[in-house]
N, C-alpha and C positions, 0 to 999 in steps of 0.2 A: 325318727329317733324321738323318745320320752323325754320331754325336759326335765316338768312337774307335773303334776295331775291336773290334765284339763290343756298344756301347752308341747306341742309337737312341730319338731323341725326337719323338712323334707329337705333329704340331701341331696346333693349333686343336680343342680338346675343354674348356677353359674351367682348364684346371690342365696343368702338362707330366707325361706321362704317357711313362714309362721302358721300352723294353723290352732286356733284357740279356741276352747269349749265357752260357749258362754251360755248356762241352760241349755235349751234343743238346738239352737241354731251354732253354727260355726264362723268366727272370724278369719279370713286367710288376711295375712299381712306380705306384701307382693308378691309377685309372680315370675320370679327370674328371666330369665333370659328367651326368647322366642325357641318354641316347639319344648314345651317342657310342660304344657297342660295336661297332656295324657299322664304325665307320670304323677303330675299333683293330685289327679282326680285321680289315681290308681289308689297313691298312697290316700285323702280320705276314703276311699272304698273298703283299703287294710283295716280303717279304723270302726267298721262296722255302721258307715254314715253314707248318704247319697250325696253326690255334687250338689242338689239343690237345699239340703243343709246348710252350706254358706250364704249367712245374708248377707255378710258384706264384707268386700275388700278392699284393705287398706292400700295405699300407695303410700309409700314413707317420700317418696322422690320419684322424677323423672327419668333418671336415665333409664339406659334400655336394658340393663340388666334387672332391676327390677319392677321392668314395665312391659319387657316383650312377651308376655303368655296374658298378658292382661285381657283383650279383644277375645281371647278362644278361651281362658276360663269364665270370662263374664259370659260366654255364650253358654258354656256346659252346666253352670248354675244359676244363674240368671238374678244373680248378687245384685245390689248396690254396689258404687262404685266411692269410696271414699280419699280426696286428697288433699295436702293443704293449698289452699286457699292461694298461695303466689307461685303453683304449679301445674295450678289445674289448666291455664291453657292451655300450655304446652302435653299436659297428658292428652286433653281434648283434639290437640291438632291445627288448633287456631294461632299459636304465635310459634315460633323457632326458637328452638333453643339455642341458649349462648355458645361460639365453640369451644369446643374443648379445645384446654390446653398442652394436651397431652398430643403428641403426634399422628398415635396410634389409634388413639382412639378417636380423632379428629376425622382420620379417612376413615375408619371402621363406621360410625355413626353417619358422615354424609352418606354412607350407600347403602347401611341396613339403616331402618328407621321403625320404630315401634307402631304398630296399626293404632290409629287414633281409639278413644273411649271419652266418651263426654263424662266428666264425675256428674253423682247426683248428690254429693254432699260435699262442701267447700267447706274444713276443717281452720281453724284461727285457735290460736293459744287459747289455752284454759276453757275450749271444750272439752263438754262430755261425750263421748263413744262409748254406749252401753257401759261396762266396767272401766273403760280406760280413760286417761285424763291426757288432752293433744296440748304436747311443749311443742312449740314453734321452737326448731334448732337448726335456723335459718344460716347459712356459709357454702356448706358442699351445695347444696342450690340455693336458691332465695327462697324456696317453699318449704324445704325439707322439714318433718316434723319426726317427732321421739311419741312414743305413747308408755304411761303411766300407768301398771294396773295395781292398785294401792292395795290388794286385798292381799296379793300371791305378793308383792312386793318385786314384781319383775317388772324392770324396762326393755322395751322394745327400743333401741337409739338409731336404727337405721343403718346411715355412713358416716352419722358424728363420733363416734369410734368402734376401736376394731382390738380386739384382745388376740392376741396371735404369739403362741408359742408361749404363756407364759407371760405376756406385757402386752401391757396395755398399749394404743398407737392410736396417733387420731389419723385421720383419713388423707394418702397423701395428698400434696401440694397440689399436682398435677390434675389432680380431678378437682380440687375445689372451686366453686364461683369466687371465693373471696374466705382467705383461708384466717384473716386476722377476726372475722363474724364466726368464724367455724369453732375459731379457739372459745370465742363468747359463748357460743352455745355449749362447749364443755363445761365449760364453768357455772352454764345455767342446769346441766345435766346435774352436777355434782350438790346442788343446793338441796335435791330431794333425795327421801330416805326407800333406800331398793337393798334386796338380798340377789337378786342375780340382774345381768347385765348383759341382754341380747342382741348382740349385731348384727348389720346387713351382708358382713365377711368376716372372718374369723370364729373364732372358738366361742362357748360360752362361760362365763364370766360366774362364779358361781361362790359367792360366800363373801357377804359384807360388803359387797360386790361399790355403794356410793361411797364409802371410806376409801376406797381403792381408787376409784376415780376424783376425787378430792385432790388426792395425795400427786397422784397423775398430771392433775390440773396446774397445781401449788410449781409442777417442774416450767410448765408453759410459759409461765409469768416471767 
């Protein structure tokens, strides 16, 4: 699906999974859920591009929904591997992740587990990624980050919210690491100036889209 000129969202892979023209090369922004690489390398193949057109993919976060096709599309394009900085371990495979508090997904996650990927770029607030600008929107994990691309005036937010139905929701309770840092990161979402507002679930957010989350914020308080 066409967002805007240059930004496409592959559907149905269990997370929305971003792919972004930047010049020749292509951004993919995660990779949903495992065995969902064939259909992301189909859909850039619809778009008249090769897999090894992606130079790099973003991890916005850890979990395994938008980390399990990670290992098999870094194979198929042979990408850079980009994450923030307080979750690269655990993408890496070197430390465990916190458990969920959620039940279900506590025993889902002990048995399936996302094949490790070493990142090669450890992302910290207020970098630059080619056009986009990395907020650290650390709560739903410690690492999690949003990307800024100031030109298209679109945000990528991840799991820090989610537009569904019509309204706006920030990410439930039950997945978060620490949901009173999640609310900070809305808040720190809402500071900058964006016309659409792309999440890691739900719909897209489309017109005026930081005043909306402002407003969103203002209820949290």
């Amino acid at each position: 699906m066409k967002i805007v000129n240059g930004i496409y969202q592959v559907d149905g892979v269990n997370c929305n999974v971003y792919i972004v023209e930047e010049e020749e090369k292509l951004v993919l922004i995660d990779t949903g859920l495992f065995r969902n690489d064939k259909k992301i390398v189909n859909y850039i193949e619809s778009l008249g591009r090769k897999p090894t057109d992606v130079s790099t993919i973003v991890i916005t976060h850890y979990h395994i929904d938008h980390t399990g096709s990670l290992k098999k599309i870094k194979e198929a394009t042979d990408a850079k591997v980009a994450a923030g900085e307080f979750d690269a371990e655990i993408v890496a495979g070197r430390k465990s992740a916190p458990k969920p508090k959620n039940l279900m997904f506590r025993a889902f996650s002990s048995v399936v587990k996302p094949a490790p990927v070493e990142p090669d770029q450890l992302l910290k607030d207020g970098d630059k990624l080619g056009r986009f600008t990395v907020i650290l929107t650390a709560g739903h994990t410690e690492g999690s980050i949003s990307l800024l691309d100031t030109e298209r005036k679109v945000i990528f937010v991840g799991d820090a919210l989610r537009f569904v139905d019509g309204k706006l929701t920030e990410s439930p309770k039950q997945f978060n690491l620490d949901t009173p840092r999640a609310r900070e990161a809305i808040g720190k979402i809402a500071a900058f100036d964006f016309d659409i507002m792309l999440g890691g679930h739900g719909d897209t957010l489309v017109g005026n889209a930081s005043q909306k989350v402002k407003e969103f914020y203002a209820t949290l308080k």
